[in-house]
N, C-alpha and C positions, 0 to 999 in steps of 0.2 A: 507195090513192093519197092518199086524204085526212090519213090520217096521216105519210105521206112529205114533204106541204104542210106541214103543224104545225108536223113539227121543223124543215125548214127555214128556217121561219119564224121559229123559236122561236131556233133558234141564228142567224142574222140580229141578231134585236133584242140578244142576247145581246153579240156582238161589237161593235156600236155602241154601244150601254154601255160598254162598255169603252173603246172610242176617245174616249170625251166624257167621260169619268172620266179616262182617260188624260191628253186633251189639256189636259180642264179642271188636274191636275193638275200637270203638266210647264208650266204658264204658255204652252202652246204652242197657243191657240182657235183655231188657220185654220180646224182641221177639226171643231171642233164644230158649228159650222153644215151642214158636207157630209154628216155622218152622220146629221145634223140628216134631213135632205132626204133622204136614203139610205132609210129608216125611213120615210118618209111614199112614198116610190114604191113601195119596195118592200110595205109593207101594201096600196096598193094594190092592185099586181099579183098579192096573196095574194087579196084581199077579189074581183077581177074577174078570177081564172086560169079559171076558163073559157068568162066571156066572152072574154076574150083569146089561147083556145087552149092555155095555157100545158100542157105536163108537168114535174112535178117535174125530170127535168132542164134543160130552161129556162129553170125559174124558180130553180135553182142557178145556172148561168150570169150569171143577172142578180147575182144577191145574192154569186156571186164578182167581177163587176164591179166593183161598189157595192166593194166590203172593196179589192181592190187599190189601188182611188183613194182610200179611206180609210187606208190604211197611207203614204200621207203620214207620219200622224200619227208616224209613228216613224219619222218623216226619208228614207223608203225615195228620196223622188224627189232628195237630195244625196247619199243614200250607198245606192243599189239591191242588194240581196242577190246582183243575177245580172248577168251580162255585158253587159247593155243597161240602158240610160237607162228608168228608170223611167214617165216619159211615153210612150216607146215602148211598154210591157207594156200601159197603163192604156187606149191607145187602143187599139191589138190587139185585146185581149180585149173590153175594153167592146162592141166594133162589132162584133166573131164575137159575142158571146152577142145583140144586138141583131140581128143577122143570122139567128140561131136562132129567135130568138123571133119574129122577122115571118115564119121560112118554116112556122112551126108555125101560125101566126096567121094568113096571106093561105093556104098551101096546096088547101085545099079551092077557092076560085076561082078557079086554076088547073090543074085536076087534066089539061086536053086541051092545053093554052100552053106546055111547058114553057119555050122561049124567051125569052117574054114575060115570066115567072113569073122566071125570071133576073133578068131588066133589073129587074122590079119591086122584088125583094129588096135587089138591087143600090142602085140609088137609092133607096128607103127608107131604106136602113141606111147610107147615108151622108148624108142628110136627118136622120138620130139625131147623128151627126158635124156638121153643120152645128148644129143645135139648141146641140151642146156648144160649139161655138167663140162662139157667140154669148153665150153664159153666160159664158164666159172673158171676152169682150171688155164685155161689163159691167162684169164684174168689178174689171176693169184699169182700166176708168175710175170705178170708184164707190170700190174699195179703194187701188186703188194695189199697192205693193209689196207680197208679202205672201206666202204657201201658202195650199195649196185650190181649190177650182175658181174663189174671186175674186177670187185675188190672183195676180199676177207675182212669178213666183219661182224657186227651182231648177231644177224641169222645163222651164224656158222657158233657150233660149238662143239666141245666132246665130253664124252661120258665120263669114262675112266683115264686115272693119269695111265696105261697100260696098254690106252689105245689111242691111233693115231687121230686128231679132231677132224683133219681133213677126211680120211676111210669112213671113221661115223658118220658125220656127215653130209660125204656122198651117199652111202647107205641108205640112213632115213631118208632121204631128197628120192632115193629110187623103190624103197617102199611106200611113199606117199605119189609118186609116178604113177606108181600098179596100181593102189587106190582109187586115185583119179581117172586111170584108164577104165576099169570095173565099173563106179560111177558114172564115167561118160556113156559107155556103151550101152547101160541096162538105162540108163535116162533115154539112148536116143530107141533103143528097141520098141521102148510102154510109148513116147512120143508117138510114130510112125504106127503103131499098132491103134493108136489114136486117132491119129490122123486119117487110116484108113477107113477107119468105122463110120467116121463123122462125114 
């Protein structure tokens, strides 16, 4: 298992490299800074996976997170490879793998709650969604215009000229939160319900 951590690790730092050679390259820094930051959570969560619970699959999860919201760097959130707005993908997934990782992480103290153990996950992992909008709304007022998690940019839009684009915005970003929360949880429940049988 230990070596299943390494590489993951190891191809992590690999790919952010590349996005900060990338970005540094293409005159495009939004997101040098984010892989920047990407690289310092993510060793974290290598250096404390089991304080933190973590298994190699959740701690893929995270470091696929991390890389979707990093692939900014290559315009993905003005021009998305897939039939959804790239802000859509980034919240989704970011808050299932954030919802994974707190249900492998709180788990054990609620092994008799399972109710509870719900709400808990639940609210957590969008308490990780709330954390991110707040980085966002820093952002927006320390950068300004811009890509990356600190700048207002592509992924951000509004609906109606009637409503505010930032309100929208945050909005959909916290109904794709819940999404992703719901997703995480019932992925890790059938997992572990899996896991036990076998």
């Amino acid at each position: 298992m230990a070596r299943s951590f390494s590489f993951l690790y190891l191809l992590s730092l690999l790919f952010f490299a590349f996005v900060i050679l990338y970005s540094y390259l293409t005159d495009y820094s939004y997101y040098i800074f984010d892989a920047l930051f990407s690289v310092i959570l993510l060793t974290l969560f290598f250096f404390f996976r089991s304080s933190l619970h973590l298994t190699p699959l959740s701690y893929f999860f995270l470091a696929l997170a991390f890389a979707f919201h990093n692939m900014g760097a290559f315009r993905f959130y003005a021009s998305p490879p897939v039939p959804l707005r790239w802000d859509v993908v980034t919240h989704i997934f970011g808050i299932f793998a954030a919802s994974v990782a707190l249900y492998h992480l709180l788990r054990p103290y609620f092994s008799r709650k399972p109710f509870a153990f719900f709400f808990v996950i639940l609210l957590a992992s969008l308490g990780v969604g709330v954390l991110i909008e707040y980085v966002e709304f820093i952002g927006v007022l320390t950068v300004g215009e811009g890509e990356g998690v600190l700048g207002r940019g592509e992924g951000d839009f509004a609906f109606a000229q009637w409503l505010s684009a930032d309100y929208y915005d945050t909005m959909i970003d916290q109904i794709n939160n819940l999404l992703g929360a719901l997703l995480g949880y019932l992925f890790s429940s059938f997992y572990f319900r899996k896991q036990r049988h076998s």
